[in-house]
Each structure stands twice: as structure tokens, then as C-alpha cells.
N, CA, C and O atoms as a Tripos MOL2 file, in Angstrom:
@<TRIPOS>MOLECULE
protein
  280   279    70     0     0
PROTEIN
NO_CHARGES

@<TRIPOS>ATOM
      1 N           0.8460   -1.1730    0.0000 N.3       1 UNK1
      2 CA          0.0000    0.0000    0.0000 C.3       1 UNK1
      3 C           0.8970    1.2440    0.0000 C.2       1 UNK1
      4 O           2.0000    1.1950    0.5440 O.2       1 UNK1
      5 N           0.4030    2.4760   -0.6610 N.am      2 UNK2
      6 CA          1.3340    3.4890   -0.8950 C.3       2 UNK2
      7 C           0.2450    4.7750   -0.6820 C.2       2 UNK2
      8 O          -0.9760    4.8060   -0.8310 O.2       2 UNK2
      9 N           1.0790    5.6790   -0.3240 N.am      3 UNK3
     10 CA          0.0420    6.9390   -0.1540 C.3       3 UNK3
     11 C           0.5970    8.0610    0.9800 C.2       3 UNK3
     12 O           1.7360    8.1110    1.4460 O.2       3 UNK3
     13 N          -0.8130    9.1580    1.3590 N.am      4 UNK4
     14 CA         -0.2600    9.4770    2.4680 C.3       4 UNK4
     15 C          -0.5290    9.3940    3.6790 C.2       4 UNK4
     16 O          -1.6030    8.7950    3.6140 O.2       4 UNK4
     17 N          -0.3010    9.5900    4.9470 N.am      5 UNK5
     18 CA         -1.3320    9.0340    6.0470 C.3       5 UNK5
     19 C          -1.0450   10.3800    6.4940 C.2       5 UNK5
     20 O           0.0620   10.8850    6.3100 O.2       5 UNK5
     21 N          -2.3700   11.2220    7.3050 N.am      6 UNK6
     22 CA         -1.8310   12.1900    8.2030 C.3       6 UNK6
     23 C          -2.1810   13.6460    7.4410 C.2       6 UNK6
     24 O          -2.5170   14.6220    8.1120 O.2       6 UNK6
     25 N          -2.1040   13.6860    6.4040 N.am      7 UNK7
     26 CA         -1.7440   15.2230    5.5560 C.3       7 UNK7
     27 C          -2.8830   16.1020    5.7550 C.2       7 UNK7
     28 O          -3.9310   15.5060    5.5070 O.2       7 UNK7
     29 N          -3.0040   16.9710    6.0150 N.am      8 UNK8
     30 CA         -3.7540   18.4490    5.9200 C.3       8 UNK8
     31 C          -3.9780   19.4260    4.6700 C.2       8 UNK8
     32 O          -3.3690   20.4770    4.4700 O.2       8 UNK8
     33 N          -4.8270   18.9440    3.9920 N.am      9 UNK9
     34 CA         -5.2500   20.1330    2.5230 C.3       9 UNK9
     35 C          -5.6140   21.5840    3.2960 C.2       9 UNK9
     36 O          -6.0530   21.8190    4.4220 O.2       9 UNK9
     37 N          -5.2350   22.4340    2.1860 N.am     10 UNK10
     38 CA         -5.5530   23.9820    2.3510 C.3      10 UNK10
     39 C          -5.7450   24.2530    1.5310 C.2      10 UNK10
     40 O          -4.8530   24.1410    0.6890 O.2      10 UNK10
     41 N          -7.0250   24.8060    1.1420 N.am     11 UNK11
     42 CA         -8.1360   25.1790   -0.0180 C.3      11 UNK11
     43 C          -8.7310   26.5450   -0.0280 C.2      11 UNK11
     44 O          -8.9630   27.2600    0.9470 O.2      11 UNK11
     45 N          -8.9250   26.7720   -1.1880 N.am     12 UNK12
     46 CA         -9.4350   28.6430   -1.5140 C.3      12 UNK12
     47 C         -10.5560   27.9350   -2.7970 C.2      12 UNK12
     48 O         -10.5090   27.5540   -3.9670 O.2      12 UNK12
     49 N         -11.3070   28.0430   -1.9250 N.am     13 UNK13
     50 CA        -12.9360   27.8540   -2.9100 C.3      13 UNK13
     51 C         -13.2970   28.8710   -3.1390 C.2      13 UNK13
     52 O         -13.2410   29.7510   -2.2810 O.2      13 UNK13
     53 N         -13.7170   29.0630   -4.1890 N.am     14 UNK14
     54 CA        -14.9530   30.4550   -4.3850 C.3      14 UNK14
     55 C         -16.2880   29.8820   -4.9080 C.2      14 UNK14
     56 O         -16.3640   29.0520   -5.8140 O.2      14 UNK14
     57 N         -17.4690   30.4860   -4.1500 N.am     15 UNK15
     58 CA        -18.7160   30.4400   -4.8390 C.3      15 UNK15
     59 C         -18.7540   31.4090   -6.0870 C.2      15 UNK15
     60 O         -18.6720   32.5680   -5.6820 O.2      15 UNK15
     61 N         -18.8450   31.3430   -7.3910 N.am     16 UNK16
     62 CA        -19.6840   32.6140   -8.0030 C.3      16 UNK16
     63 C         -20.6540   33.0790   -7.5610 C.2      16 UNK16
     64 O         -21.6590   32.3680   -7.5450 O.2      16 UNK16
     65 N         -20.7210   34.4190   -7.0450 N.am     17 UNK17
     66 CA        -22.1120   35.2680   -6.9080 C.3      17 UNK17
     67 C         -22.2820   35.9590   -8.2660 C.2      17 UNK17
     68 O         -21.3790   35.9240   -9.1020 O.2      17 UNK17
     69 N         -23.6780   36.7120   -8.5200 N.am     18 UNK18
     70 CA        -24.0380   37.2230   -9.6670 C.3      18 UNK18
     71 C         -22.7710   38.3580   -9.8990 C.2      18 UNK18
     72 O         -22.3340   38.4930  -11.0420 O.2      18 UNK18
     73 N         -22.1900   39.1810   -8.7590 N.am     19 UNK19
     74 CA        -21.6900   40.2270   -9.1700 C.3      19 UNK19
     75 C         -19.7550   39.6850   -9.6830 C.2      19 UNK19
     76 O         -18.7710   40.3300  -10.0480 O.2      19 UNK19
     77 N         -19.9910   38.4160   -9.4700 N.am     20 UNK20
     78 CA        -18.3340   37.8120   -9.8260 C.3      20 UNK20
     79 C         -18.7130   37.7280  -11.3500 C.2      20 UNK20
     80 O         -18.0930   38.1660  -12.3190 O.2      20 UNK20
     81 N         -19.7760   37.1160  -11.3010 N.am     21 UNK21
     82 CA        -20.1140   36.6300  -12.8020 C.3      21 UNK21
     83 C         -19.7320   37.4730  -13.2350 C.2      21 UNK21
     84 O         -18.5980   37.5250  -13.7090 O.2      21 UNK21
     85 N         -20.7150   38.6160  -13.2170 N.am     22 UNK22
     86 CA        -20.6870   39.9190  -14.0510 C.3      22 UNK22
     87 C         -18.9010   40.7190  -14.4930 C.2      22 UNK22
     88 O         -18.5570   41.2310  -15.5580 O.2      22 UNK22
     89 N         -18.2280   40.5670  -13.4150 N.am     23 UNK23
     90 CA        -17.6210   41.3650  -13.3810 C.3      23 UNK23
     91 C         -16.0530   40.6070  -14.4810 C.2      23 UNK23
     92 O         -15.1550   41.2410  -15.0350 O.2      23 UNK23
     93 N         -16.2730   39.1560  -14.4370 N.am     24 UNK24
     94 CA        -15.6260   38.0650  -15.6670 C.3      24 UNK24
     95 C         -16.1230   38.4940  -16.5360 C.2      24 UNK24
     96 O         -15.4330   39.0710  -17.3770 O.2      24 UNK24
     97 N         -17.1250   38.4210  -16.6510 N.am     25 UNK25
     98 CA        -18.0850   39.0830  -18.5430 C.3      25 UNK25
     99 C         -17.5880   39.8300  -18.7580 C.2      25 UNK25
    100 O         -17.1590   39.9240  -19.9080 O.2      25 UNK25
    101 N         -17.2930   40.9350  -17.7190 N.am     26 UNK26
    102 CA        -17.0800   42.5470  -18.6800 C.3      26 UNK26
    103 C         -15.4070   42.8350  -18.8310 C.2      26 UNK26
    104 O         -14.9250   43.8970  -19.2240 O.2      26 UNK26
    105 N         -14.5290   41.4430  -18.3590 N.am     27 UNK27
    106 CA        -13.3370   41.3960  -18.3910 C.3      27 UNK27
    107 C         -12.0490   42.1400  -17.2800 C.2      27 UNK27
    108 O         -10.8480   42.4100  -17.2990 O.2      27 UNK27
    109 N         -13.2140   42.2270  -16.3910 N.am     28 UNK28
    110 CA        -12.5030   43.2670  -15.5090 C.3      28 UNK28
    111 C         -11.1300   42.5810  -14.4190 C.2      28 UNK28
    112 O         -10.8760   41.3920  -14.2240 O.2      28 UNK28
    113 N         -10.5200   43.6380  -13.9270 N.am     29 UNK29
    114 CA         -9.2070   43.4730  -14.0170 C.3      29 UNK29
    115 C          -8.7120   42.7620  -12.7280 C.2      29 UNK29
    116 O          -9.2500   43.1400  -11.6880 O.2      29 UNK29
    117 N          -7.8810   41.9050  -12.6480 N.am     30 UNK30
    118 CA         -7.7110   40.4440  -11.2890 C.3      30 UNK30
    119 C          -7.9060   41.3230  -10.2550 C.2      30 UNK30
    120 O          -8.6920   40.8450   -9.4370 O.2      30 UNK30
    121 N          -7.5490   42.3080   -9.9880 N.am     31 UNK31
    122 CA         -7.6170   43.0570   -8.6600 C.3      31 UNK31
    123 C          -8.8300   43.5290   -8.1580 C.2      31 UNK31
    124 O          -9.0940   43.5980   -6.9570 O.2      31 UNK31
    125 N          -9.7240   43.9220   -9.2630 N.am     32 UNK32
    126 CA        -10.9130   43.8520   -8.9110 C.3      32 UNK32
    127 C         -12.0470   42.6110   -8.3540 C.2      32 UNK32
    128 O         -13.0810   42.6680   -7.6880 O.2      32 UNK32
    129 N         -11.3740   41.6330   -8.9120 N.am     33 UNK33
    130 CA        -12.1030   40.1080   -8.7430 C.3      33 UNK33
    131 C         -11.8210   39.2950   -7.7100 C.2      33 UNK33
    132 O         -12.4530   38.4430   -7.0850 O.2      33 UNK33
    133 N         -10.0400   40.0260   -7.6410 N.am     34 UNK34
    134 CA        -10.0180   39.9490   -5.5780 C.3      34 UNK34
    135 C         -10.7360   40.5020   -4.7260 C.2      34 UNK34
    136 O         -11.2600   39.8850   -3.7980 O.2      34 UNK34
    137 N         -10.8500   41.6520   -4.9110 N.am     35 UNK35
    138 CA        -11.7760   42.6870   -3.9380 C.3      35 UNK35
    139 C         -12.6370   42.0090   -3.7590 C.2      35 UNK35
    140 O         -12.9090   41.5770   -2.6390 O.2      35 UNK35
    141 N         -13.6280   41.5950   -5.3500 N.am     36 UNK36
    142 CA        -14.7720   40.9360   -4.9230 C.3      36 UNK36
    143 C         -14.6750   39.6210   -3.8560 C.2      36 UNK36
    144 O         -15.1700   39.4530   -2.7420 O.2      36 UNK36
    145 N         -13.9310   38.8860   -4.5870 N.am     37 UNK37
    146 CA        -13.8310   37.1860   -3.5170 C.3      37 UNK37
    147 C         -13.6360   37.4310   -2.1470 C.2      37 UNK37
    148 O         -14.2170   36.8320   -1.2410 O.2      37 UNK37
    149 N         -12.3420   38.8240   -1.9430 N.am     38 UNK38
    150 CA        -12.4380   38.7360   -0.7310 C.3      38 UNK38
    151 C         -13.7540   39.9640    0.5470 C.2      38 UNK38
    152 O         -13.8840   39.9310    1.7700 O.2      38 UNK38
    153 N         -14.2260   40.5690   -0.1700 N.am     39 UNK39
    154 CA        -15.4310   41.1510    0.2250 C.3      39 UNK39
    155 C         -16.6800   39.7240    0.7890 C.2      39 UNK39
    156 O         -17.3540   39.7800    1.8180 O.2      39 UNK39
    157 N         -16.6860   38.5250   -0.2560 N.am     40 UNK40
    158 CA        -17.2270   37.3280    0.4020 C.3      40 UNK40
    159 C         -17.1030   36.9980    1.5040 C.2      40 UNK40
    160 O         -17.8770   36.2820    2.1400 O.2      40 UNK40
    161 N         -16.2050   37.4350    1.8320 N.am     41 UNK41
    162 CA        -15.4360   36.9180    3.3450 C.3      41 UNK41
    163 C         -14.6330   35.5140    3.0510 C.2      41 UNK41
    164 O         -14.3930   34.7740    4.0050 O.2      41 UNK41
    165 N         -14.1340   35.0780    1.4460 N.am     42 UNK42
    166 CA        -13.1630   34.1280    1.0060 C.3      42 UNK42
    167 C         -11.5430   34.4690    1.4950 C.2      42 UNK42
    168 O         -10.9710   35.5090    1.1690 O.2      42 UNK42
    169 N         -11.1320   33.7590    2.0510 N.am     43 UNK43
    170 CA         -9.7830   33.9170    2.6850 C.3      43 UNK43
    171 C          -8.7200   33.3390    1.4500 C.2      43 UNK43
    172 O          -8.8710   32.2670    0.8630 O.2      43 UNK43
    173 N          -7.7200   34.2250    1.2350 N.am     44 UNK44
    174 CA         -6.5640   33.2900   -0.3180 C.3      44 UNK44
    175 C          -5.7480   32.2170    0.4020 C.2      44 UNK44
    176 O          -5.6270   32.2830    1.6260 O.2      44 UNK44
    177 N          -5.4380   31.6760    0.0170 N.am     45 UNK45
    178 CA         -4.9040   30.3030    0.3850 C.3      45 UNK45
    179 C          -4.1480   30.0660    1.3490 C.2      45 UNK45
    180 O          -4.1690   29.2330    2.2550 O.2      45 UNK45
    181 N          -3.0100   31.4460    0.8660 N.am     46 UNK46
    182 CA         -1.8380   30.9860    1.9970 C.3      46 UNK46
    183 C          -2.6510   31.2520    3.2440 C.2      46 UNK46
    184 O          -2.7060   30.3940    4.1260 O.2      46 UNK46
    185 N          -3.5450   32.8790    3.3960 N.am     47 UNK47
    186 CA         -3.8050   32.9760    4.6560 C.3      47 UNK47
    187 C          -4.6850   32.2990    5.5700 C.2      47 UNK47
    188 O          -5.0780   32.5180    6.7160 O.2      47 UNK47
    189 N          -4.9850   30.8530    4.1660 N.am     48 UNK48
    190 CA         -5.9270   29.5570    5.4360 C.3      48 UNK48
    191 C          -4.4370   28.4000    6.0430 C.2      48 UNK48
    192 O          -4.3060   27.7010    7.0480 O.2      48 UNK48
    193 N          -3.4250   28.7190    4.6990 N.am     49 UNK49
    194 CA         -2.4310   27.9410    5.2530 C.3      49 UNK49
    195 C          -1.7760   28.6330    6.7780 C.2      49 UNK49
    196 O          -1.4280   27.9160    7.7160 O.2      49 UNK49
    197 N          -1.7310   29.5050    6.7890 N.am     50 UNK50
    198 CA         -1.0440   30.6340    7.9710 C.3      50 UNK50
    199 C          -2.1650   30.1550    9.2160 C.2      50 UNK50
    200 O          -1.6500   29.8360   10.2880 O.2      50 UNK50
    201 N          -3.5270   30.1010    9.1160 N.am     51 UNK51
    202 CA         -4.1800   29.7300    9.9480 C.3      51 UNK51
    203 C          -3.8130   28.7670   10.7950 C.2      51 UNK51
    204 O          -3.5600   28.7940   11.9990 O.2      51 UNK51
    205 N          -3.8200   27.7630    9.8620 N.am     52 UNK52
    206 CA         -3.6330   26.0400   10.1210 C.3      52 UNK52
    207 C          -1.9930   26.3660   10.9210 C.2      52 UNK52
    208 O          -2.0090   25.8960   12.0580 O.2      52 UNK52
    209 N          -1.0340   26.8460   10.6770 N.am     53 UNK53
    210 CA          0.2190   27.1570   11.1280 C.3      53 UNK53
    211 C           0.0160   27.7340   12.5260 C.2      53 UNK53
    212 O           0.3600   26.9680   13.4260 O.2      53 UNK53
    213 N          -0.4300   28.8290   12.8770 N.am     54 UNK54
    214 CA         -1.0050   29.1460   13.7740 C.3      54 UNK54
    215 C          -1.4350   28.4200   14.8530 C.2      54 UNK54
    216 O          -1.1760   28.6870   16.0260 O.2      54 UNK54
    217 N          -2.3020   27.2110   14.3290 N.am     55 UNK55
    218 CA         -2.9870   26.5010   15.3060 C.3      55 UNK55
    219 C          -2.1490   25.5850   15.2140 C.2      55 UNK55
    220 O          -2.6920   24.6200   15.7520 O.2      55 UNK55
    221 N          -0.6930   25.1500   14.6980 N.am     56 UNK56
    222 CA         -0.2820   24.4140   15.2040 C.3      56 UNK56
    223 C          -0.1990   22.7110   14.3100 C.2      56 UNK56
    224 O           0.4720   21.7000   14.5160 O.2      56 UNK56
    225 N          -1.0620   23.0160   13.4670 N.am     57 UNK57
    226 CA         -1.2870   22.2630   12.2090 C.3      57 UNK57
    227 C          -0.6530   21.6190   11.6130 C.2      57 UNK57
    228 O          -0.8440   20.4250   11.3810 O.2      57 UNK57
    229 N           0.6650   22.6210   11.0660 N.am     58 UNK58
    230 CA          1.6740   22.9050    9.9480 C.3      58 UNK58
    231 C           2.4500   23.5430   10.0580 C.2      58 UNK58
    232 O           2.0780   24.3110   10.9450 O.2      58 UNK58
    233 N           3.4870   23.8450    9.7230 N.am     59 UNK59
    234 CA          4.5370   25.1180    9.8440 C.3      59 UNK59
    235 C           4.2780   26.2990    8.9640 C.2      59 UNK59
    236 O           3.2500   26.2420    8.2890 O.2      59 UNK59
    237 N           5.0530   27.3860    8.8520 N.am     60 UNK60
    238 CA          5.0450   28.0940    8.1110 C.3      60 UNK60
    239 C           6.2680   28.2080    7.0270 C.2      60 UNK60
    240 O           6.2960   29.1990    6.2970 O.2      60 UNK60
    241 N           7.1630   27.3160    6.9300 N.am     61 UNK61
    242 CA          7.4420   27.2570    6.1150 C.3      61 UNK61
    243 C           6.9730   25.9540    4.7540 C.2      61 UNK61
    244 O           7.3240   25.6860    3.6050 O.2      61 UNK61
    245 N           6.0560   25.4800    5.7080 N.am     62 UNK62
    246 CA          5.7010   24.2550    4.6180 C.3      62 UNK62
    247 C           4.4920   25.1660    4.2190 C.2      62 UNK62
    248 O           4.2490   24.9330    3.0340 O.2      62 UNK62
    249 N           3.6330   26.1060    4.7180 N.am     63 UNK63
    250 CA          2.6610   26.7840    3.8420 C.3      63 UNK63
    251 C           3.2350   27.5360    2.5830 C.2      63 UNK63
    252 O           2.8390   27.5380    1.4170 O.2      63 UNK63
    253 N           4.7230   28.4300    3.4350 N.am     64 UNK64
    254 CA          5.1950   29.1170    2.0680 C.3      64 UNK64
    255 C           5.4830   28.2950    0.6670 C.2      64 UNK64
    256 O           5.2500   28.7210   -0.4640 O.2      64 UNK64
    257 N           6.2600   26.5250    1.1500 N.am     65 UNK65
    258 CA          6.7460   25.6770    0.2710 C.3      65 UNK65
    259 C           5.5340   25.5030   -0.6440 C.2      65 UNK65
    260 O           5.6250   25.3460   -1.8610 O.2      65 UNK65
    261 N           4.5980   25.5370   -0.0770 N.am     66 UNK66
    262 CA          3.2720   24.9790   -0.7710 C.3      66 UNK66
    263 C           2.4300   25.8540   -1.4350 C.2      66 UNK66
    264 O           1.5710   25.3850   -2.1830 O.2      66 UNK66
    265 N           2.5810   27.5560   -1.2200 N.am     67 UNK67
    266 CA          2.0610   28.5370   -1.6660 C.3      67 UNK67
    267 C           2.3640   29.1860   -3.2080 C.2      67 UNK67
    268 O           1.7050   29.7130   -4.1050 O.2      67 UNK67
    269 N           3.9750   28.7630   -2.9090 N.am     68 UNK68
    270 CA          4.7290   29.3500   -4.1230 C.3      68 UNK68
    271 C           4.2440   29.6180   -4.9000 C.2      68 UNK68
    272 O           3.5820   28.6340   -5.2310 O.2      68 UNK68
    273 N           3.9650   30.8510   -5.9310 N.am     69 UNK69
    274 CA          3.7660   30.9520   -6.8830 C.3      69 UNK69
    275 C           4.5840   30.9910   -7.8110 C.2      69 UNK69
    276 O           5.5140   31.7900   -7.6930 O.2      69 UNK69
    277 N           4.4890   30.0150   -9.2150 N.am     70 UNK70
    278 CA          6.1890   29.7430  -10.0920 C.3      70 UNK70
    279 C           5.6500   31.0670  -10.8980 C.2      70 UNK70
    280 O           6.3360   31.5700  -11.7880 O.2      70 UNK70
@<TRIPOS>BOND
     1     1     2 1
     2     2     3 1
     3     3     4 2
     4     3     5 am
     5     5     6 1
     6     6     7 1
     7     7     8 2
     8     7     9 am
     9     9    10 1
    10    10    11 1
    11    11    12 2
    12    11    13 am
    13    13    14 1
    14    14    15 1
    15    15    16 2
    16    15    17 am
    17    17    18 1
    18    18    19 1
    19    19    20 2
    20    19    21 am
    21    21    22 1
    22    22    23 1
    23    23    24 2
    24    23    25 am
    25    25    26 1
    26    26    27 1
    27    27    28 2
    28    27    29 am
    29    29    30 1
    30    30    31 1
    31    31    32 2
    32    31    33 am
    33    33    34 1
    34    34    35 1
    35    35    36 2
    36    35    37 am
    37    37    38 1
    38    38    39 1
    39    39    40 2
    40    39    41 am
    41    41    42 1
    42    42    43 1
    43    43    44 2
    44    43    45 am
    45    45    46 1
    46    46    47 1
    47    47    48 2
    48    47    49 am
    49    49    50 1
    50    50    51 1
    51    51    52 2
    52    51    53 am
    53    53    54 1
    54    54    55 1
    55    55    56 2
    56    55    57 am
    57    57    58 1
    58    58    59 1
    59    59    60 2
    60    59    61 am
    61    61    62 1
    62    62    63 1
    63    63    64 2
    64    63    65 am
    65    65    66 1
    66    66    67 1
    67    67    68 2
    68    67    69 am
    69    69    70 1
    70    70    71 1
    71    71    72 2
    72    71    73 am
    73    73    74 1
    74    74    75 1
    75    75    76 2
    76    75    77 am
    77    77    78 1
    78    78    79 1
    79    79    80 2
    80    79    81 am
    81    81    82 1
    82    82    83 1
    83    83    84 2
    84    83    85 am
    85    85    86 1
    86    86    87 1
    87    87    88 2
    88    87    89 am
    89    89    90 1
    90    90    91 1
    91    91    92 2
    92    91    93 am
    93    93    94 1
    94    94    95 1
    95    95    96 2
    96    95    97 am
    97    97    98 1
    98    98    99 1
    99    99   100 2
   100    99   101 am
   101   101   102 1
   102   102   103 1
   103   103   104 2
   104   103   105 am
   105   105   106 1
   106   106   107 1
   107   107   108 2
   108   107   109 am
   109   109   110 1
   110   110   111 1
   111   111   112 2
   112   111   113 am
   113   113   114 1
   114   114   115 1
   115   115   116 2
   116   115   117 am
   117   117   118 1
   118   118   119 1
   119   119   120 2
   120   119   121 am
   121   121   122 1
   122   122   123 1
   123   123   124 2
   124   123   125 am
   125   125   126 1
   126   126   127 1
   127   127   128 2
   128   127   129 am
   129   129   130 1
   130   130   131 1
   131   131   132 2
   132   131   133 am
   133   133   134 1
   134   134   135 1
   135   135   136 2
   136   135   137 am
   137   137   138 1
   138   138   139 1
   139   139   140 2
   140   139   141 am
   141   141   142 1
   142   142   143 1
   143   143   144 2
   144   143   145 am
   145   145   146 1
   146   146   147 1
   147   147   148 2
   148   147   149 am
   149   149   150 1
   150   150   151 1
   151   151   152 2
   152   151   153 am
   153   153   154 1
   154   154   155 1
   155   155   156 2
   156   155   157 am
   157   157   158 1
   158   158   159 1
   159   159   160 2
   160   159   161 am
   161   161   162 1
   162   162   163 1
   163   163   164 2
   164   163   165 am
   165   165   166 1
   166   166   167 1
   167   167   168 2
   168   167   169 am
   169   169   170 1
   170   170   171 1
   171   171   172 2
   172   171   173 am
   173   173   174 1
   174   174   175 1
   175   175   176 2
   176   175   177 am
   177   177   178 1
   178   178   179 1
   179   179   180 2
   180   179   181 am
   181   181   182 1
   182   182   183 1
   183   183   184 2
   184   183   185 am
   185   185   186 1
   186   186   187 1
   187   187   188 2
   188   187   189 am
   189   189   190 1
   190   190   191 1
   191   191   192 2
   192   191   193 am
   193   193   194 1
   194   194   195 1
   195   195   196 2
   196   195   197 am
   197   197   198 1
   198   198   199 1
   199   199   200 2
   200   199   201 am
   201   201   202 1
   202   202   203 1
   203   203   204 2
   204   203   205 am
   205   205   206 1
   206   206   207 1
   207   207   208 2
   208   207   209 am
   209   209   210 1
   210   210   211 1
   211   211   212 2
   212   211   213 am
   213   213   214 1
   214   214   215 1
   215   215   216 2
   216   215   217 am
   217   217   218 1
   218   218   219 1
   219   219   220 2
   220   219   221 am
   221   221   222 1
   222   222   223 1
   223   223   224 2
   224   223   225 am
   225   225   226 1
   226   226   227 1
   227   227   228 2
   228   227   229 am
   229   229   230 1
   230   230   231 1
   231   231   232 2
   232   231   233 am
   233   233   234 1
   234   234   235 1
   235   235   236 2
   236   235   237 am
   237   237   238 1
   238   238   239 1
   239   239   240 2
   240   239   241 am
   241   241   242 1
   242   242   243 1
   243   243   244 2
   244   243   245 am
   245   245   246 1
   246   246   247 1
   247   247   248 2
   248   247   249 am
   249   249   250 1
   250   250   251 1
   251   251   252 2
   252   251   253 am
   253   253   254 1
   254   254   255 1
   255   255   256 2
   256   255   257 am
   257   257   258 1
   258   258   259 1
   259   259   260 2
   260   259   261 am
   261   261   262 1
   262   262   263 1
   263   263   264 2
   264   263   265 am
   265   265   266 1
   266   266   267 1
   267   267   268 2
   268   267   269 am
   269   269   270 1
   270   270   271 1
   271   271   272 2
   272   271   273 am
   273   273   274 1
   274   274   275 1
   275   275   276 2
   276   275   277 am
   277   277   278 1
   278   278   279 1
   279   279   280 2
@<TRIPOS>SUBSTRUCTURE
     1 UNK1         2 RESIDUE 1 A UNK
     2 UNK2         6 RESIDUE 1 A UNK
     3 UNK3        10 RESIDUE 1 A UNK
     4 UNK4        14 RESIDUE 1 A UNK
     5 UNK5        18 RESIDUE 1 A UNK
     6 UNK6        22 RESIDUE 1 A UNK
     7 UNK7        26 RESIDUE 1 A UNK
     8 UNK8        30 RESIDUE 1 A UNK
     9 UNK9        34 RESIDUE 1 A UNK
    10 UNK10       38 RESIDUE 1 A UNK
    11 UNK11       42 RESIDUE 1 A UNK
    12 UNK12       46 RESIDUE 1 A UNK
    13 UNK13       50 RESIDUE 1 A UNK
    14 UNK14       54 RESIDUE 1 A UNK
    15 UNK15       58 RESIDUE 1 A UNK
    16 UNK16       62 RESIDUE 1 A UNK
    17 UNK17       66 RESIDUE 1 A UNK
    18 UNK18       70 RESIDUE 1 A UNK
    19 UNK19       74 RESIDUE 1 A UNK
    20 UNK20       78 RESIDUE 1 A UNK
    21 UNK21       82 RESIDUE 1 A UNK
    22 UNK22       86 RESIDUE 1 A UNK
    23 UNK23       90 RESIDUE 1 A UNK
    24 UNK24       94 RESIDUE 1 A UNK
    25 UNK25       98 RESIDUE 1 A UNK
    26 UNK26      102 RESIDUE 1 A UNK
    27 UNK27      106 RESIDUE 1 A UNK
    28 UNK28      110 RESIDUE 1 A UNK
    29 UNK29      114 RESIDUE 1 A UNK
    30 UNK30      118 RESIDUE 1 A UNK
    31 UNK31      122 RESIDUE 1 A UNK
    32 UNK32      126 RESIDUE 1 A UNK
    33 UNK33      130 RESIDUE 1 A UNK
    34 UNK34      134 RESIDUE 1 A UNK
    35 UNK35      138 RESIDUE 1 A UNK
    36 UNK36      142 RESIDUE 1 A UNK
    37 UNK37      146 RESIDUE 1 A UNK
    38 UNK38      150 RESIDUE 1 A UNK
    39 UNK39      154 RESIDUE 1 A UNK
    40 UNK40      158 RESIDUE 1 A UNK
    41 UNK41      162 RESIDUE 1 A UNK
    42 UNK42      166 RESIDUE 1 A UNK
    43 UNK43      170 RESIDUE 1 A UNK
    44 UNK44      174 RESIDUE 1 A UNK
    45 UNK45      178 RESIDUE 1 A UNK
    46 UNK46      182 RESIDUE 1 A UNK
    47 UNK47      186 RESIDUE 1 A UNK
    48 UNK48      190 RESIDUE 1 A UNK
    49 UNK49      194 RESIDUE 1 A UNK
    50 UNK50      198 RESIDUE 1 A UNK
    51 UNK51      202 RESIDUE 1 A UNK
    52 UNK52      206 RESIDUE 1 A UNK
    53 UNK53      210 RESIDUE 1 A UNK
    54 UNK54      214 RESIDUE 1 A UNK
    55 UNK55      218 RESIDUE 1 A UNK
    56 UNK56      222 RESIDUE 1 A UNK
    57 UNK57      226 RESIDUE 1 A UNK
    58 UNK58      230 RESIDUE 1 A UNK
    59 UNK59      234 RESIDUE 1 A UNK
    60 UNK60      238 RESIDUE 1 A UNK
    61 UNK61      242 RESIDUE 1 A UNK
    62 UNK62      246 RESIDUE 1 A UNK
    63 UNK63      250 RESIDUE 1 A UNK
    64 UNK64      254 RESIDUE 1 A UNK
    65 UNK65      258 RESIDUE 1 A UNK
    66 UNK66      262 RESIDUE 1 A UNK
    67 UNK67      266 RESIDUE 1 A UNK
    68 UNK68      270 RESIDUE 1 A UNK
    69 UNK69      274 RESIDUE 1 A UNK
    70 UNK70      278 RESIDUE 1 A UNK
């Protein structure tokens, strides 16, 4: 048997609301589409990974390892 035992996912879901929709249609610009997600009260990834670190979870350097953006 092979795999992992133990591991902790850290996830950034978004619901579309009507005004995300809208605001993809009209092509508008990533910074704006953050505002929106995070006006949801959607947290970005690392800062659910930083959470989980916090509580003890995970480290913070395995959130950064895992955050990277290439």
C-alpha cells in the first residue's frame, strides 16, 4: 500500500455570486475580482495555510513551500 497518512489540505474555494459573474463578462481586471472574492469573506490560500500554522497544524514554512507561486 502506498500513499499518504496524516496530511492536511488547504483550499481557496470560491462560490460565483451574480456580481463575480458579471464582473468576468465585462473582463474586468484580477484586482478587482479579488476585492470581490475577498469582500465574500473568502480567505486566499496561503492565509488559510497561515491559519492552520497558527494553530499548530503545519509550519510556516511548509505553507510558504506549498504557496509558491512559479
Amino acid at each position: 500500500m502506498s500513499g499518504y497518512k496524516g496530511r492536511i489540505g488547504i483550499f481557496e474555494l470560491v462560490v460565483f455570486n451574480e456580481k463575480l459573474k458579471l464582473l468576468i463578462a465585462q473582463g474586468a481586471p484580477e484586482d478587482d475580482l479579488k476585492k470581490e472574492v475577498r469582500s465574500m469573506g473568502i480567505r486566499e490560500i496561503r492565509e488559510e495555510g497561515v491559519l492552520k500554522a497558527l494553530n499548530g497544524v503545519t509550519t510556516l514554512e511548509e505553507v510558504i513551500r506549498v504557496t509558491q507561486e512559479e
